[in-house]
C-alpha positions as CSV (number, residue, x, y, z in Angstrom):
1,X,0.6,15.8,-10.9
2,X,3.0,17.1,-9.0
3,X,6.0,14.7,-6.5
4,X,6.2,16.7,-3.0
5,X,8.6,14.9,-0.7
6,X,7.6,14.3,2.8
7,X,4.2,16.7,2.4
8,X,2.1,15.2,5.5
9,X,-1.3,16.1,5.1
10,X,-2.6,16.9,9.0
11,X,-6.3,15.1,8.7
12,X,-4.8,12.1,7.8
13,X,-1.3,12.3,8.9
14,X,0.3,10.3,6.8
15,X,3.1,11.2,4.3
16,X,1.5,12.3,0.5
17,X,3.9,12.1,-1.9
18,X,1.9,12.6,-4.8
19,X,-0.8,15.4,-5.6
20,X,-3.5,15.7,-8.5
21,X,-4.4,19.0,-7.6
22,X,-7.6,21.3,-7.4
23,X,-8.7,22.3,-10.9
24,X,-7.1,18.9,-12.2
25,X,-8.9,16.1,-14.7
26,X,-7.3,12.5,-14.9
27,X,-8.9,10.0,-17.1
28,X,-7.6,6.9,-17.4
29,X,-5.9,3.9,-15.2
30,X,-3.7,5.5,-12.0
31,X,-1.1,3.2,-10.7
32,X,1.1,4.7,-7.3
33,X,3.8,3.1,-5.4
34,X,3.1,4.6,-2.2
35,X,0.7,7.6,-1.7
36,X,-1.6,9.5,-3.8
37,X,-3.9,12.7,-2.5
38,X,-6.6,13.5,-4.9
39,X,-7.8,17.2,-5.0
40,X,-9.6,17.3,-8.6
41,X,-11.3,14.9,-10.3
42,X,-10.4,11.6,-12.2
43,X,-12.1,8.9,-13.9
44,X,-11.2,5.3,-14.6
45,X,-9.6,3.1,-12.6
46,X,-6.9,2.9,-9.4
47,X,-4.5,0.4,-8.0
48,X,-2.3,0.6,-5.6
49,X,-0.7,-1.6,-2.8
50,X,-0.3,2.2,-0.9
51,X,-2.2,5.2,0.3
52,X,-4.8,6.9,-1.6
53,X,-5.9,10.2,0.2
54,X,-9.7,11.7,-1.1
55,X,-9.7,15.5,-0.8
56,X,-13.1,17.3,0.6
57,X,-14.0,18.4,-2.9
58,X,-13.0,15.7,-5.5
59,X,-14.7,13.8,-8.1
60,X,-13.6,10.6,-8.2
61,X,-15.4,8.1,-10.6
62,X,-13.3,5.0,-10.8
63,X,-13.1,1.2,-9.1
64,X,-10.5,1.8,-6.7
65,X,-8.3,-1.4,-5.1
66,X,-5.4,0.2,-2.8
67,X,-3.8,-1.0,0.9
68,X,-5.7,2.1,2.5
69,X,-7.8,5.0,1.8
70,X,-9.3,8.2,3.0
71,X,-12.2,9.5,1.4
72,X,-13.3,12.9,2.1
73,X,-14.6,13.6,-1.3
74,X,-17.0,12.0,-3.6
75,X,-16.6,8.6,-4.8
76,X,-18.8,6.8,-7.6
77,X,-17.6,3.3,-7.9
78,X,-16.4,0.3,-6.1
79,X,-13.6,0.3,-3.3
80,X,-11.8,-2.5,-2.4
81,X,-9.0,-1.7,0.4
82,X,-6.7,-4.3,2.2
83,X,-5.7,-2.3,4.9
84,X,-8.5,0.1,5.7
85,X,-11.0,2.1,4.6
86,X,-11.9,5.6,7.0
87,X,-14.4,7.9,5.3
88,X,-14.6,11.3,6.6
89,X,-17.8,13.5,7.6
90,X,-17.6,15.5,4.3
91,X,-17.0,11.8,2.4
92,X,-19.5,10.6,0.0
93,X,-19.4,7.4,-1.4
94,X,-21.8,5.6,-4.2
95,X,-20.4,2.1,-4.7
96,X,-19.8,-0.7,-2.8
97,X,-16.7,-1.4,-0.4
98,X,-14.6,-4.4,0.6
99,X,-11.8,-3.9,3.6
100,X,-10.7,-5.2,6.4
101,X,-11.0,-2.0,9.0
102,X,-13.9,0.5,8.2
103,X,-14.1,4.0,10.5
104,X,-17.4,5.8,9.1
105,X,-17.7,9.5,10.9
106,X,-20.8,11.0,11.0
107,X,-22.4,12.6,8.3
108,X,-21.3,10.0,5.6
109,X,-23.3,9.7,2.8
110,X,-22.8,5.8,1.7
111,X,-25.3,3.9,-1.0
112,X,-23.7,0.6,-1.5
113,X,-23.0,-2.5,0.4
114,X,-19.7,-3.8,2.4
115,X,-17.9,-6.7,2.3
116,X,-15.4,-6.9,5.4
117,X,-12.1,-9.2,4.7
118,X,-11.6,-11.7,6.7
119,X,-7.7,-12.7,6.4
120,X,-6.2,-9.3,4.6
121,X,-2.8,-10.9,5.1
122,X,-3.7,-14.0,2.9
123,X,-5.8,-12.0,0.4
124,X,-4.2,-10.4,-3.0
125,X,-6.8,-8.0,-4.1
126,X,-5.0,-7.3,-7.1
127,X,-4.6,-10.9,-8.3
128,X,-7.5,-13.1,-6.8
129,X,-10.5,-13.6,-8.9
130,X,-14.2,-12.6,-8.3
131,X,-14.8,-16.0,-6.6
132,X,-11.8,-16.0,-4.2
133,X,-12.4,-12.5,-2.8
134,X,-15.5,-13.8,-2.1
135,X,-14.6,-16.5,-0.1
136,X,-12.3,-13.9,1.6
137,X,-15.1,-11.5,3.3
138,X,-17.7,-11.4,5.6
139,X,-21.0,-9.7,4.4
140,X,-22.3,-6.7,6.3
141,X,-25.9,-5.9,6.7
């Protein structure tokens, strides 16, 4: 991985401050303060109260919980993001999701189900159990 200060990526301008890069493996658990673009592939798991940014040609195969993500890549695995969740036309994801916003372009590939947040504000994904988070979203059909 590589730190780049200040490197805004223009689809998703926002600040990246962290890249794994093309041509990259990860396996494990991936924990980021702010922002995180993914270019290769990684497996396991990923939390984050931040940004996590899904590069048109990654392999991600993890349960993600973030604040927001992008995903313009292919994901195999649960989401769960506070903020929002946007998936681009070249995103692909296997898994069911859990947010608060969802922006689906056209062209999407998505095989799961998704659970819209209610209250984000009064929701800790990264310390409420099963049942709570539950309680916590809305179930879209």
């Amino acid at each position: 991985m590589t730190a780049v200060a200040k490197n805004i990526d223009a689809r998703v301008d926002r600040p990246i401050r962290t890249t794994l890069g093309k041509g990259t493996t990860f396996r494990g658990m991936m924990k980021f303060e702010t922002s995180l673009k993914i270019d290769g592939v990684f497996e396991g798991e990923i939390e984050s109260a931040g940004f996590l940014y899904i590069e048109d040609g990654a392999d991600v195969r993890a349960d993600i919980r973030v604040g927001s993500v992008v995903v313009g890549g292919v994901v195999h695995g649960s989401i769960v993001a506070k903020d929002m969740l946007e998936m681009l036309s070249t995103g692909k994801v296997y898994g069911n999701i859990t947010t608060a916003k969802l922006k689906i372009a056209d062209g999407v590939v998505f095989d799961g189900k998704c659970d819209m947040l209610k209250n984000p504000d009064e929701t800790d994904i990264f310390a409420a159990p099963a049942s709570k988070l539950k309680t916590a979203m809305t179930r879209v059909s």
